[in-house]
N, C-alpha and C positions, 0 to 999 in steps of 0.2 A: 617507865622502866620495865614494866613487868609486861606490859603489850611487845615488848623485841623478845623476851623470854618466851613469854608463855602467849602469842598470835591467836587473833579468835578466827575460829573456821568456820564458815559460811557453812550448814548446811547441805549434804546432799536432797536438792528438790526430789519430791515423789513422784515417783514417775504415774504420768494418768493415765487411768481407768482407761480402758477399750471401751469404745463407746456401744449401747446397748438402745432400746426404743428411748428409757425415759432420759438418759443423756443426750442422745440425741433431739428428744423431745425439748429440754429444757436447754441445751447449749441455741437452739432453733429462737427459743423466746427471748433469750438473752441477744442474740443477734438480733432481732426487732427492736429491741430494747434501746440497744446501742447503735440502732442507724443513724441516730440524727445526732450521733456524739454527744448526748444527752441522757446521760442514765440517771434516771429522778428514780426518790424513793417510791412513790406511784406506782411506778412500771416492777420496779423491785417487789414490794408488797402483792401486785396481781401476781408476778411470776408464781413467785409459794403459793398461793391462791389457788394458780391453775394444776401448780402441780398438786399441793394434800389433796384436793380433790378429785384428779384425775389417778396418780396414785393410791389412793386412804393415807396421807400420809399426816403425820402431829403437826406443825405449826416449825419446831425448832428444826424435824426430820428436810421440811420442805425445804427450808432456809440451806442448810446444810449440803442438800441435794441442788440448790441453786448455786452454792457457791463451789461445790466440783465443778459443774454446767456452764459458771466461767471464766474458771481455768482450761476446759476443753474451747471453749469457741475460740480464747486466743491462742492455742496451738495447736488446733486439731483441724483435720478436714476441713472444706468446705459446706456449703449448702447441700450439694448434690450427695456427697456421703451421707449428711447424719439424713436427708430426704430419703434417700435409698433404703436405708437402715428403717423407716419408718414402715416405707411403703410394704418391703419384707414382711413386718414383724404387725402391722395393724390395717383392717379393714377400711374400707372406703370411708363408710359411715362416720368414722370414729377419727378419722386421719381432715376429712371435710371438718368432724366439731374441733379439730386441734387448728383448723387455718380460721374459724372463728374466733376461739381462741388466744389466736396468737393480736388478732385484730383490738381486741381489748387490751392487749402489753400496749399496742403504737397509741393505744388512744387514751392509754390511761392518764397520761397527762394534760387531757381535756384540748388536745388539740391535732390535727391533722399533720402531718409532715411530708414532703414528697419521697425524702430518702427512705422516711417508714415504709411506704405506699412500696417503694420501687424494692427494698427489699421483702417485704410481703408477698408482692406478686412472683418476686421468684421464686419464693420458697412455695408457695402454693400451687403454680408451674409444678417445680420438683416433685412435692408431693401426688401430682398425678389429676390434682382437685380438674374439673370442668372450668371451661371459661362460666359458664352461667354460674358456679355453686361460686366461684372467685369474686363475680357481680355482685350477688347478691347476699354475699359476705359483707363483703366492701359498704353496699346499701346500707344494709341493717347495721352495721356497725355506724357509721357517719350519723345515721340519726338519733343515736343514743348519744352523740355528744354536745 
């Protein structure tokens, strides 16, 4: 009776964040994450990982900042934006340790995937990375699992 009175209202969602390096950075890993349609807490736990660290960020900051990161991947740009947005805003150096990186999200669940692989490669493409620094990414990660 009192739901035809007094109706409960959905809500207006927050609209999201303009995306910046480290949204971009983290909507990027969350996309690796979810290539294989398989989002384990694994790959969850390295995300915050990669970010407090590559941020200085707390444990709950990182968590937080991964969970804006993905509500932007499912409605925000593609690769090529939050890529672009990277290359702008961070040096080669630094952009090649993020496609390493991102290598330890696909593989934190202790196994290889193609759809990881394939979206890796693109995102490391976007980012501007070498085909050699993309090899021997790929290498050096495969061996550590």
């Amino acid at each position: 009776m009192f739901e035809r009175l007094f109706p409960r209202r959905t809500p207006e969602p927050k609209p999201l964040p303009q995306p910046n390096a480290q949204l971009a950075l983290g909507a990027l890993l969350v996309r690796v994450a979810f290539a294989d349609r398989n989002y384990k807490a694994s790959e969850i736990g390295q995300i915050d990982r990669i970010l407090a660290r590559t941020f200085g960020l707390k444990p709950i900051e990182a968590a937080k900042l991964r969970a804006t990161c993905e509500q932007l991947e499912r409605h925000a740009p593609g690769t090529p934006e939050y890529a672009q947005i990277l290359r702008e805003e961070v040096d080669y150096a630094d952009r090649k340790a993020l496609g390493d990186a991102m290598w330890t999200v696909a593989l934190a669940d202790g196994h290889s995937d193609e759809a990881e692989e394939l979206q890796l490669t693109e995102i490391e493409t976007a980012l501007g990375l070498t085909e050699i620094d993309i090899q021997a990414a790929r290498e050096t990660a495969k061996k550590g699992i």
